[in-house]
NULO-387996 format. One record per atom (N, C-alpha, C): y, z, x; residue in three letters. Coordinates in steps of 0.2 Angstrom, whole numbers, plus 2048, in hexadecimal, padded with zeros to 3 digits. Last residue first. Layout:
N
YZXALA/...
REM end
This chain:
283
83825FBFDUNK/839264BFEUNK/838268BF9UNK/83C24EBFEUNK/834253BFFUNK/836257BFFUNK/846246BF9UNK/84424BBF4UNK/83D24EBF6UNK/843238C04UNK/84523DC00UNK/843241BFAUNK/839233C0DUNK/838239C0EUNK/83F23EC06UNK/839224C0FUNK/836227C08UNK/835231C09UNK/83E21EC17UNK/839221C1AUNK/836222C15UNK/848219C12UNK/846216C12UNK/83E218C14UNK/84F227C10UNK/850220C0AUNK/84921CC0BUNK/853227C1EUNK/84F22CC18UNK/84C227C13UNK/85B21DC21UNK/85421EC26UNK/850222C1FUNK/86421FC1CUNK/86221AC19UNK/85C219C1DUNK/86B22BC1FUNK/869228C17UNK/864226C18UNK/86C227C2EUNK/86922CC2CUNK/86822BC25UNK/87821FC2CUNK/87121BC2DUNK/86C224C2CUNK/882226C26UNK/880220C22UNK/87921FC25UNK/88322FC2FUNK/881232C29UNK/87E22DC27UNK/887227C39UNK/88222BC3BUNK/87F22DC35UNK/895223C34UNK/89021DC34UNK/88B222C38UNK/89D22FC30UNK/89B229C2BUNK/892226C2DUNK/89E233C3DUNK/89B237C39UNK/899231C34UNK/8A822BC47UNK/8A022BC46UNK/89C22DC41UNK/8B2236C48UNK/8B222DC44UNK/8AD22CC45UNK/8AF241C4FUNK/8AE241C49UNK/8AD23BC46UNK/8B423DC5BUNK/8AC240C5CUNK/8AA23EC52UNK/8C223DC5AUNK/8BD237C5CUNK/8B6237C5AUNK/8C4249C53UNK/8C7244C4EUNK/8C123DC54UNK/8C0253C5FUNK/8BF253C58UNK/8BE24CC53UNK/8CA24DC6AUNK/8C224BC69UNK/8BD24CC63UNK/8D8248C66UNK/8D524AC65UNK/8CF24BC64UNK/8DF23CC68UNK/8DA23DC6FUNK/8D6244C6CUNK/8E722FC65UNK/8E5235C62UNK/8E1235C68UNK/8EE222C68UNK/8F1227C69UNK/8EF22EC66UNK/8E5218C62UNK/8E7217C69UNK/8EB21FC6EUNK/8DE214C58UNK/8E1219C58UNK/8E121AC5EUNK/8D7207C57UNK/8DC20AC50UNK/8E020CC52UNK/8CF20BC62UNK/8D1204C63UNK/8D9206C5CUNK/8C7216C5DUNK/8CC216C62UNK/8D3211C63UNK/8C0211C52UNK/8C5215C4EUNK/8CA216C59UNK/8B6207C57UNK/8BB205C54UNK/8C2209C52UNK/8AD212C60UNK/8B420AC65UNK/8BA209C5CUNK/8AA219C55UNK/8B021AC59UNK/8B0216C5CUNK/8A1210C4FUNK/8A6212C4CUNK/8AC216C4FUNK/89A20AC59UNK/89C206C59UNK/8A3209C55UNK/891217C5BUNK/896216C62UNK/89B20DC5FUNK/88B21AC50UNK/89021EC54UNK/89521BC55UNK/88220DC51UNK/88620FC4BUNK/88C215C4DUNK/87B210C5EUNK/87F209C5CUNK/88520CC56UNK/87621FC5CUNK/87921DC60UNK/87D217C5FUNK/86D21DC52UNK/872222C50UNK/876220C57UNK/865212C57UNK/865211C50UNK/86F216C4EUNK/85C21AC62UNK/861218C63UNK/866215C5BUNK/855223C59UNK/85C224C5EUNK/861222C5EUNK/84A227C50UNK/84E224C4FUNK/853226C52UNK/836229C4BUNK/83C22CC4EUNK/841226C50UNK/82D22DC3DUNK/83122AC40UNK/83822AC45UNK/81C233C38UNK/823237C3AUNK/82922FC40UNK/81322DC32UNK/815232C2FUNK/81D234C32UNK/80A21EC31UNK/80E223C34UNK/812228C2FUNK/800218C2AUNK/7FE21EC2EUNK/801220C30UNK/80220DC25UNK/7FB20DC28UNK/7FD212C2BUNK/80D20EC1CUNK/80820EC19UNK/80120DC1EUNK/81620DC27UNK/813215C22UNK/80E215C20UNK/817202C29UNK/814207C31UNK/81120EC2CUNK/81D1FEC1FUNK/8131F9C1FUNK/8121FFC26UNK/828200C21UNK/825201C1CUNK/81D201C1CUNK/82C1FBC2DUNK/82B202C2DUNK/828203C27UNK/82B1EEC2AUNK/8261EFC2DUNK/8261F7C2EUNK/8361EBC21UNK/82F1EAC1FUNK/82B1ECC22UNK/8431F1C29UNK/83F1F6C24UNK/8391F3C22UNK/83F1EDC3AUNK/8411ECC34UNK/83E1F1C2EUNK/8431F6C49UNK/83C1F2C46UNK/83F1F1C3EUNK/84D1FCC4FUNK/84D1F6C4FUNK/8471F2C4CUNK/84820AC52UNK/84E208C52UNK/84A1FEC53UNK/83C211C56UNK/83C20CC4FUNK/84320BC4DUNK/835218C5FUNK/83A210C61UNK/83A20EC5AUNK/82521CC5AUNK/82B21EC5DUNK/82F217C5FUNK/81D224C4DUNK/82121EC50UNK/82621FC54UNK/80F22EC4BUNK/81522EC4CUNK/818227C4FUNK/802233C3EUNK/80422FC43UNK/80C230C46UNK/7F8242C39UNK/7FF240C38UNK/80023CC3FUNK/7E523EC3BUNK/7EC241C3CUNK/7F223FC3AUNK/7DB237C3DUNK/7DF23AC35UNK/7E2240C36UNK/7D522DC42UNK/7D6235C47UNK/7D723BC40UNK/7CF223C3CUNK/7CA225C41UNK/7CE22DC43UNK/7DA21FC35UNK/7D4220C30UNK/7D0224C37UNK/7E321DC3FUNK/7E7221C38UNK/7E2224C35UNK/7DF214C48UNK/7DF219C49UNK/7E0220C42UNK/7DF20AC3DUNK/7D820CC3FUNK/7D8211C43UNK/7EB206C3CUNK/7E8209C36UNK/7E120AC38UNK/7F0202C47UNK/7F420AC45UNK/7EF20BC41UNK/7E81F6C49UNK/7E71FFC4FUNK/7E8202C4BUNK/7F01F2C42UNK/7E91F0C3FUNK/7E71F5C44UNK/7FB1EEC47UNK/7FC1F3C3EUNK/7F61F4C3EUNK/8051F0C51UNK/7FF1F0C52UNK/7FD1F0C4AUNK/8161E7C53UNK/8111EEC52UNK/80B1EBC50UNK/81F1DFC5BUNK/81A1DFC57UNK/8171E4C58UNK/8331DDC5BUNK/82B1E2C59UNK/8261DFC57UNK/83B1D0C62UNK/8371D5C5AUNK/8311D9C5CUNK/8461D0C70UNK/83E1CDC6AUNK/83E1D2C64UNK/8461DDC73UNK/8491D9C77UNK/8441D5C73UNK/84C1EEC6CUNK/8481E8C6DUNK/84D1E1C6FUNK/8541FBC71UNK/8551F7C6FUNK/8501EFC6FUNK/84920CC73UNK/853208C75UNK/851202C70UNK/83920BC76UNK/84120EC73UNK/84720BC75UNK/82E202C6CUNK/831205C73UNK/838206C6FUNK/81D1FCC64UNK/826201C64UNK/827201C6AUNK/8101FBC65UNK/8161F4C68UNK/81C1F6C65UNK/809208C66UNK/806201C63UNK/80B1FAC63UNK/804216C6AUNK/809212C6CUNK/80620AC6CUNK/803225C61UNK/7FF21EC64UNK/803217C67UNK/807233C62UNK/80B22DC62UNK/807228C63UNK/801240C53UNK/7FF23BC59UNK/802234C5AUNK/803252C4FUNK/801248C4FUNK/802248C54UNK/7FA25BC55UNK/7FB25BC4DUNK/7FE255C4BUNK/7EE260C60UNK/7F225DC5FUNK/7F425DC56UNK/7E0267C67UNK/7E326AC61UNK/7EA265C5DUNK/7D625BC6DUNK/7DA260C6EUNK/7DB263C66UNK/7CC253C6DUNK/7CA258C73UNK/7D125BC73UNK/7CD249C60UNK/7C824DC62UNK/7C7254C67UNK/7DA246C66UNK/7D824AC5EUNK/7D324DC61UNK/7D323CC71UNK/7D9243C71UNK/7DB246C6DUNK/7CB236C6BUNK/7CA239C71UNK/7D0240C71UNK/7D322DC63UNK/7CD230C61UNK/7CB239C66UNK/7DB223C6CUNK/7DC22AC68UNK/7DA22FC64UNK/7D021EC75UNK/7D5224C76UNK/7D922BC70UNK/7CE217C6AUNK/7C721AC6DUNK/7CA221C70UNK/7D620EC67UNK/7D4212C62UNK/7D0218C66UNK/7E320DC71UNK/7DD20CC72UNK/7DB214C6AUNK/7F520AC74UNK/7F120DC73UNK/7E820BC74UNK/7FC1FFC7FUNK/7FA201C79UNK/7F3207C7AUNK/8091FFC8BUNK/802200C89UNK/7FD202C83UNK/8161F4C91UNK/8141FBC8BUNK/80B1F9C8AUNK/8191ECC9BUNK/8181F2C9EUNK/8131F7C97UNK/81E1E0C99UNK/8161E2C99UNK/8121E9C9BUNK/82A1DEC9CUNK/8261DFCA3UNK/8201DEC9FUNK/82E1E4C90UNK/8321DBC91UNK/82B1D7C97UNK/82B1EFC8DUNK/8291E9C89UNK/82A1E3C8BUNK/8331F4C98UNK/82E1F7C97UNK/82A1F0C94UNK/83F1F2C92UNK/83A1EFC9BUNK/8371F1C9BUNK/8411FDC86UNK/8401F6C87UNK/83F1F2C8FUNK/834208C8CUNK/83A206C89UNK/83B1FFC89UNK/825211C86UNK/82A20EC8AUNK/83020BC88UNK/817213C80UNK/81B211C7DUNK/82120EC80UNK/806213C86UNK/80D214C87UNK/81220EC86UNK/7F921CC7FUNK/7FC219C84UNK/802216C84UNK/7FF22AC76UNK/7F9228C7BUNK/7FA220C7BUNK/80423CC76UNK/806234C76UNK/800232C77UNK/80824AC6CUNK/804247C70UNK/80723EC72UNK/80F259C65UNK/80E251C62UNK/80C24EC6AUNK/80C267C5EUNK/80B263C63UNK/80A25DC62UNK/815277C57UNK/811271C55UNK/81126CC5CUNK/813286C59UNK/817281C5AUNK/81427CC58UNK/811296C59UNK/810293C51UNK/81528EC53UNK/80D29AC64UNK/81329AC63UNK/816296C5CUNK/800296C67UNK/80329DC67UNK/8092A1C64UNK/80228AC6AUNK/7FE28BC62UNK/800293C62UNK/807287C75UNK/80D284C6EUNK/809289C69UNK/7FC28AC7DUNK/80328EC7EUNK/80828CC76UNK/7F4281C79UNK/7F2287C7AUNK/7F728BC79UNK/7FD275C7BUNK/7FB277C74UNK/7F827DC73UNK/7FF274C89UNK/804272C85UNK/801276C7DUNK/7EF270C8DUNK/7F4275C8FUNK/7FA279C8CUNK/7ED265C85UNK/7E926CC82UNK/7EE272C88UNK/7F525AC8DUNK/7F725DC85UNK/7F2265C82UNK/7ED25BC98UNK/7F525FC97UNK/7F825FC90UNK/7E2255C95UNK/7E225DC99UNK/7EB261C96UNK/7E424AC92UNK/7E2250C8DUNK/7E1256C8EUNK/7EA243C9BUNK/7EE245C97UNK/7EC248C91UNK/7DD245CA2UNK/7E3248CA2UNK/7E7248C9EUNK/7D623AC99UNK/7D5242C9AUNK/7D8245C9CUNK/7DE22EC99UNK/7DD233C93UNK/7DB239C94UNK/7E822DCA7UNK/7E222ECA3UNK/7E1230C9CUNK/7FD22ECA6UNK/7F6230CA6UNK/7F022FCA3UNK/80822DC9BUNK/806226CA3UNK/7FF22ACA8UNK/806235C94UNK/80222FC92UNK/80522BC98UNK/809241C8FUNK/806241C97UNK/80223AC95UNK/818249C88UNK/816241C87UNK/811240C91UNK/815255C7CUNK/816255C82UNK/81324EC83UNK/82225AC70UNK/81E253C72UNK/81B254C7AUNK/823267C65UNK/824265C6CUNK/82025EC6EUNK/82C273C5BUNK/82726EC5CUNK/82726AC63UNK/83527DC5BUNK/82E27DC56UNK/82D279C58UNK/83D286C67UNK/83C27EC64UNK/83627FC61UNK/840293C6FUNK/841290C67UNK/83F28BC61UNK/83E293C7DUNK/846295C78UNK/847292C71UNK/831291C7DUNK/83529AC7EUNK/83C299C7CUNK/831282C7BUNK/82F288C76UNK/82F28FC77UNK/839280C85UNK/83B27FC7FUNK/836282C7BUNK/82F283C90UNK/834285C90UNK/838287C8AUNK/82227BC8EUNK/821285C8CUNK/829286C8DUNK/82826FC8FUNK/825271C88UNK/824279C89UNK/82B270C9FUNK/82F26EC99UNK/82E270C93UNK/81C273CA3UNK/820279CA3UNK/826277C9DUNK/813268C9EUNK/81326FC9CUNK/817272C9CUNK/82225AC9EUNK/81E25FCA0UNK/81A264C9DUNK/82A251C96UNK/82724DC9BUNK/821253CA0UNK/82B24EC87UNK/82A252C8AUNK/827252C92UNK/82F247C7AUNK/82E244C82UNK/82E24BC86UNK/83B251C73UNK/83724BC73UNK/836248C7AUNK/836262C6AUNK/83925CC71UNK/834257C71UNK/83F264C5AUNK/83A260C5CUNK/83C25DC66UNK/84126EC4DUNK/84526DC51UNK/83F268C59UNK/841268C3EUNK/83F26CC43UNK/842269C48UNK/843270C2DUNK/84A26EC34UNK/84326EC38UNK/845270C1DUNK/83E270C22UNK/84126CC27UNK/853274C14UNK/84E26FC14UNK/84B272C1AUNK/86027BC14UNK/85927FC10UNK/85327AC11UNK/86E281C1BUNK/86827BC1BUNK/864280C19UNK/87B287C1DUNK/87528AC16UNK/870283C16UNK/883284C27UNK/88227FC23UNK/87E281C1DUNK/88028FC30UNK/889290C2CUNK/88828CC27UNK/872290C33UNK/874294C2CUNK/87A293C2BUNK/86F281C38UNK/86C283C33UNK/86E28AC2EUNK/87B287C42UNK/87C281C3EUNK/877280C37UNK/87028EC49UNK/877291C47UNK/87A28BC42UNK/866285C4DUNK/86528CC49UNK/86C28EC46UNK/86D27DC54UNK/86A279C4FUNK/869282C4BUNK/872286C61UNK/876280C5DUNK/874280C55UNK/86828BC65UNK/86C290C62UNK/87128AC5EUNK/861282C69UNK/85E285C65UNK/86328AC62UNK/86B27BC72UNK/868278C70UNK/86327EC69UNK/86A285C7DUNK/86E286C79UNK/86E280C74UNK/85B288C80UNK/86028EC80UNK/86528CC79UNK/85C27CC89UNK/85527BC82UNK/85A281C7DUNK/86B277C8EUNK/864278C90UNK/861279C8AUNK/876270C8CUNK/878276C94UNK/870277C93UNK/877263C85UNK/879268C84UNK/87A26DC88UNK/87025CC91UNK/87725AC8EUNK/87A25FC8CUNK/864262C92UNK/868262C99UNK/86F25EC94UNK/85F25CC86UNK/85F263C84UNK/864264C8AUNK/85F24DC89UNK/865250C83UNK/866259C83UNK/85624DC91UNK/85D24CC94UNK/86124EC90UNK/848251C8AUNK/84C254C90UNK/853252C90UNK/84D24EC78UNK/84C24CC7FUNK/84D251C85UNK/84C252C69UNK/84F254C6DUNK/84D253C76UNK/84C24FC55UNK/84B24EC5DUNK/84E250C64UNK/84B257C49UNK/84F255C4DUNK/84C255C56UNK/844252C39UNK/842254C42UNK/849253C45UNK/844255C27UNK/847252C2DUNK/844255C35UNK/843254C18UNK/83E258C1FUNK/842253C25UNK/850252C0CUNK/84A24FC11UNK/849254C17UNK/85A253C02UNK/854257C02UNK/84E255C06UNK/86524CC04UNK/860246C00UNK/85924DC01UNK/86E256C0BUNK/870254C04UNK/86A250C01UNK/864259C15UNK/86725FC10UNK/86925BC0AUNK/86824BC1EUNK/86224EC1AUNK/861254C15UNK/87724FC21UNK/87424AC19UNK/86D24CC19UNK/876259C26UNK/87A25BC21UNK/87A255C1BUNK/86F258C31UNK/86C25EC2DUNK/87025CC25UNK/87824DC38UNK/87124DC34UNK/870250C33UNK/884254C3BUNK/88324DC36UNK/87D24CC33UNK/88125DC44UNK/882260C3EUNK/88225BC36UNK/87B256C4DUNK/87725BC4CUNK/87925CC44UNK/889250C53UNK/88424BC4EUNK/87D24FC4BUNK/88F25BC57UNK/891257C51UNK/88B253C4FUNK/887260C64UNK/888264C5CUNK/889260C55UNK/87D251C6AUNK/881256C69UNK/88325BC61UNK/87024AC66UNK/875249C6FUNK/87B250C6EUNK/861249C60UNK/86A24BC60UNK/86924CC65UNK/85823EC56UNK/857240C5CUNK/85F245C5DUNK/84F23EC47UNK/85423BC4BUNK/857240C50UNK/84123BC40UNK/84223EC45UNK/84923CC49UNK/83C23DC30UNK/84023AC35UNK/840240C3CUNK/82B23CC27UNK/83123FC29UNK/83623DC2FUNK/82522EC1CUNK/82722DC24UNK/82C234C23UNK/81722DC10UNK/81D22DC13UNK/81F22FC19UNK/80C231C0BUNK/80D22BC0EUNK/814228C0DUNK/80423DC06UNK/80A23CC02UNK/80E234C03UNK/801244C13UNK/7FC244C0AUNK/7FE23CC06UNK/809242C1CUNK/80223DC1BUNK/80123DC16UNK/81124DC17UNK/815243C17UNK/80E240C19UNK/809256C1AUNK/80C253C11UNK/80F24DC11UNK/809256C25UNK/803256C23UNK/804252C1DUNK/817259C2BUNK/81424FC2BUNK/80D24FC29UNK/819262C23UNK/81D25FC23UNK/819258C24UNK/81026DC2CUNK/80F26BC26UNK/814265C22UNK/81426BC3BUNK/80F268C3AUNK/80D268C31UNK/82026CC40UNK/821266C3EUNK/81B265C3AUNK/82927CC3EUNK/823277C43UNK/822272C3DUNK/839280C39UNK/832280C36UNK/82D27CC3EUNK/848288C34UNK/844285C3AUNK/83E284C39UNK/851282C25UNK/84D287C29UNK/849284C2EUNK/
REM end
């Protein structure tokens, strides 16, 4: 069932557990995650970028997907349906008229007070709309991002700031994640996360955590992340199982049987993110 993200990462704070957020590019992989987290009984986030939602044909049918899918499937677990990165007010009010329970609007290459103007824009309009509102605050970025010195960490003061003067219901604090694939190791902040976790008491969110090890996603929970998001992760493991099944199968072209030979190895890391997040059997 479709739900807003906000009782779900309240209870994985209670409770000091991580719900997933794995991001979908298309139907098939839509269908692979509802149908292992269904089977481990996990609260799951499906994620949804502007460029994945213009992948599909737009927010519309993206929502018709995962809704449709949630009844042929009989999924019974806490589904939300999540934009991620939102680069707009309009963007966010769009996806929320066709649907999406939750919305990240990301105005973190802006001011604190800007970027508190437009998250309280964003959450005026979501809260109307029984949506939930995930927030940034300084910037998380991609890998050149980290290589350049471009990633900006957070600021307790900031986060503070922005709980304070909005409504939000968690919050990304960007503390040495980035997305895609790391270039070095991760160093996360652990000593920020837990003074932000104790100063706002919000549900926290990680983002980039393709590539940080289970010990440090372990030690992220226990200082206050709640919700975990994972891409690229599904992307490697896919794309390595079709080169192989092509390479086998020279002469099938059916896109069914191509798209499909992936299934395994998306299901497998999907497991074994849950597994590991501690999110099984919440339901």
């Amino acid at each position: 069932m479709l739900v807003n993200a906000k009782q779900i990462l309240e209870e994985a704070k209670r409770l000091s557990y991580a719900v997933p957020q794995f991001n979908i590019n298309n139907l098939e992989w839509t269908r692979y995650i509802l149908e292992e987290s269904q089977s481990l009984k996990s609260p799951v986030i499906l994620g949804v970028s502007e460029g994945a939602a213009k992948y599909f044909g737009g927010f519309r049918t993206v929502y018709n997907v995962v809704s449709s899918l949630i009844d042929d499937l009989n999924i019974t677990i806490p589904v939300v349906l999540h934009l991620d990165h939102g680069s707009s007010v309009e963007f966010c009010q769009k996806a929320i008229e066709e649907g999406f329970t939750s919305v990240m609007i990301d105005a973190s290459q802006y001011d604190i007070d800007k970027n508190i103007l437009i998250t309280n824009q964003v959450i005026e309009y979501a809260k109307s709309k029984n949506v939930s509102v995930e927030a940034e605050v300084g910037h998380i970025g991609g890998t050149e991002d980290n290589v350049k010195g471009n990633v900006l960490h957070a600021t307790v003061e900031d986060c503070e700031k922005i709980v304070e003067e909005t409504n939000l219901d968690f919050l990304a604090p960007a503390l040495g994640s980035v997305h895609g694939l790391y270039k070095g190791k991760p160093n996360l902040n652990f000593s920020r996360m837990l003074e932000i976790k104790e100063k706002t008491k919000v549900p926290l969110v990680l983002h980039g955590g393709t590539g940080i090890d289970d010990k440090n996603i372990i030690q992220a929970i226990k200082h206050g992340i709640c919700k975990i998001n994972i891409n690229t992760d599904l992307q490697i493991e896919w794309s390595k199982k079709v080169r192989k099944f092509l390479i086998k199968n020279k002469k099938i072209y059916d896109p069914r049987k191509i798209i499909s030979s992936g299934e395994e190895a998306i299901k497998n890391k999907v497991r074994e993110k849950i597994i590991l997040f501690g999110s099984v059997n919440k339901i």
